[in-house]
C-alpha positions in Angstrom: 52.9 49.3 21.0 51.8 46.4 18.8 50.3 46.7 15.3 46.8 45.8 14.4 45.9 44.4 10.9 42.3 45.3 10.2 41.1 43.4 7.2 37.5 43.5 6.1 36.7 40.7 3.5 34.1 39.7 0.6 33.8 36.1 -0.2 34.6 35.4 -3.7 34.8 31.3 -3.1 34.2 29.9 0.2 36.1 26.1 -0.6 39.5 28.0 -1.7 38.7 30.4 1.5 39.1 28.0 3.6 41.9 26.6 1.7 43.5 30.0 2.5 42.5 30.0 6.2 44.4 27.3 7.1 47.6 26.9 4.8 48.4 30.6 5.7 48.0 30.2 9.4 51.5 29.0 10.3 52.7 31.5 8.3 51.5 34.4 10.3 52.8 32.5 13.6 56.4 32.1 12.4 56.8 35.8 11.8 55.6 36.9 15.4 51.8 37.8 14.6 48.1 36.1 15.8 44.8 36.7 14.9 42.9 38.2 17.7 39.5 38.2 16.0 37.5 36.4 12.8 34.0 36.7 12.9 31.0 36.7 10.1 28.7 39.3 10.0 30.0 41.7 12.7 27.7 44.1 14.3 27.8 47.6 12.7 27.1 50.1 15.3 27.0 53.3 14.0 27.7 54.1 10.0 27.6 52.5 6.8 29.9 50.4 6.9 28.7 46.6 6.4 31.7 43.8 6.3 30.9 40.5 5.9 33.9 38.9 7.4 36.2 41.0 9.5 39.5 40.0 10.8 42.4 41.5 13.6 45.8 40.9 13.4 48.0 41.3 16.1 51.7 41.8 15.2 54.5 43.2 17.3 55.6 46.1 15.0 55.0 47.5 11.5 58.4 45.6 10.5 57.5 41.8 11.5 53.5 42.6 9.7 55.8 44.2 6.9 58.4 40.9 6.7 55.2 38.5 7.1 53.2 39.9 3.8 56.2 39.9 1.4 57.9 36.2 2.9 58.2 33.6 0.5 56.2 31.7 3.0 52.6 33.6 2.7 53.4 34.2 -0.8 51.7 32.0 -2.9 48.8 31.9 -0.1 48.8 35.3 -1.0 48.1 34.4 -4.6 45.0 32.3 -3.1 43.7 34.5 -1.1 43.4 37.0 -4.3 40.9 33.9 -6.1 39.2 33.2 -2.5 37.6 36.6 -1.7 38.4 40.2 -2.0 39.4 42.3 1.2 40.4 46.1 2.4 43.0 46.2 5.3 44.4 49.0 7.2 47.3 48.6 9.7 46.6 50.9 13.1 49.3 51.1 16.2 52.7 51.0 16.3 53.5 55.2 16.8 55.4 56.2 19.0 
């Protein structure tokens, strides 16, 4: 079963955000993971819960996700990303 990234963001700075969008990209690919989903102002349906940018990962286990967020390679997008907007995430799959 494949891991899902759920990451629910709050613009901080929308040039270094896009900065981050696309230098961290190839990251993600060479460690086995996608996006699935990026969209602005999703549709709340039920609840209080109102994300202005919401974002699915894909990854094929808890392990390459895991690998991917400490690498050298999405580190200092990492660092980025912390100037560029402020986000929750929650990783859901991967049980046996």
């Amino acid at each position: 079963m494949a891991l899902y990234a759920v990451i629910d963001v709050t613009v901080k700075n929308h040039e270094k955000l896009k900065q981050y969008v696309a230098g961290h990209l190839p990251s993600i690919a060479q460690y086995g993971g996608r996006i699935i989903c990026r969209g602005f102002d999703p549709a709340v349906v039920t609840g209080s819960w109102t994300p202005q940018l919401l974002v699915i990962h894909e990854w094929p286990s808890r392990e390459q996700f895991q690998a991917w967020y400490d690498s050298d390679e999405y580190r200092p997008w990492k660092e980025l990303r912390m100037e560029a907007c402020d986000m929750n995430m929650v990783l859901v799959g991967d049980t046996p």
